[in-house]
N, C-alpha and C positions, 0 to 999 in steps of 0.2 A: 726493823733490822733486816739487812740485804742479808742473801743467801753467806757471800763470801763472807762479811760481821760473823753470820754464825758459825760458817766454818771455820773461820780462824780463832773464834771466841771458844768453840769445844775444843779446839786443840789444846788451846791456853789454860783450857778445864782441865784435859786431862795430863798433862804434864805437871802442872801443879801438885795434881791429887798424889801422882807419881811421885814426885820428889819431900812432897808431904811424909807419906807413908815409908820413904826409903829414910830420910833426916829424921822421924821418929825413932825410928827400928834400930837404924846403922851409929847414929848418932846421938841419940838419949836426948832427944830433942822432944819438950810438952808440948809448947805449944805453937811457939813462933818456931821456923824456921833457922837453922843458924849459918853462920853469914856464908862459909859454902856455897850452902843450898839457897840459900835470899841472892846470892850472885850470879847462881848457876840459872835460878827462876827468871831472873831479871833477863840475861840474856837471853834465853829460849824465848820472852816473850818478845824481844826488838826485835827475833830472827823470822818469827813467825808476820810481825806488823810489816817485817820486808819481804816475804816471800812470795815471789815470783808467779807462783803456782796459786794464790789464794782464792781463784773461782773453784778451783780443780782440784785442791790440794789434798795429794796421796800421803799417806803416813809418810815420817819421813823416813823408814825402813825403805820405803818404793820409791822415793823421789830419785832423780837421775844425777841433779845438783845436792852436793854436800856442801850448806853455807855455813855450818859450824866447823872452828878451829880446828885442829885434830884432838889438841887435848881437852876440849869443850866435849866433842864428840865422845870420848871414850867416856868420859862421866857420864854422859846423857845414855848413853848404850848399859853402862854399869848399872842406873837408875830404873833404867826400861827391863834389866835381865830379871834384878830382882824384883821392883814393884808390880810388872807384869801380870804372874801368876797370882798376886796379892789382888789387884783389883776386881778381882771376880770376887773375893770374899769383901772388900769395903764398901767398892761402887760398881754393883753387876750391870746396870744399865748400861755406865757408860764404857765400862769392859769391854761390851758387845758390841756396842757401836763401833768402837774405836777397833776391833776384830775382823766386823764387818766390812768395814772401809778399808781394809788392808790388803781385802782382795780385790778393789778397784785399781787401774792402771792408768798415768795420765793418756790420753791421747785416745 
């Protein structure tokens, strides 16, 4: 697996986990996702397989291009406010990672 595969495949991780843990919580959702959040996942992952940035790719808090819709965007922001601090207590690895990479800057 090339570099870019993994960086875009951890993105894909943790967005997921994100909206995992937010469609549980927000939405009394077991086990699958509900269609929401299975629509909202779906696109984050076509946006991520198009991005532009994907040698290099900074969180997309730091990105310079916003390739999500506006109102895509604000779900996606709504998901990241509250799942956020939650990941440290489900998936602390990749909490940090994904923490750590946010202080990186393209260019």
């Amino acid at each position: 697996m090339t570099f870019r595969k993994k960086n875009i495949e951890q993105e894909k991780s943790t967005i997921e986990k994100m909206i995992k843990i937010y469609c549980r919580q927000q939405h009394a959702s077991k086990q699958d996702l509900c269609q929401d959040c299975s629509g909202l996942l779906a696109y984050a992952r076509k946006k991520l397989d198009l991005c532009k940035y994907a040698d290099n790719k900074p969180t997309c808090e730091k990105c310079p291009i916003h390739c999500y819709k506006p109102e895509m965007r604000k779900k996606v922001k709504q998901i990241m406010r509250y799942s956020g601090p939650r990941m440290i207590l489900f998936h602390p690895v990749e909490a940090l990672k994904h923490m750590m990479k946010s202080f990186y800057k393209i260019g």
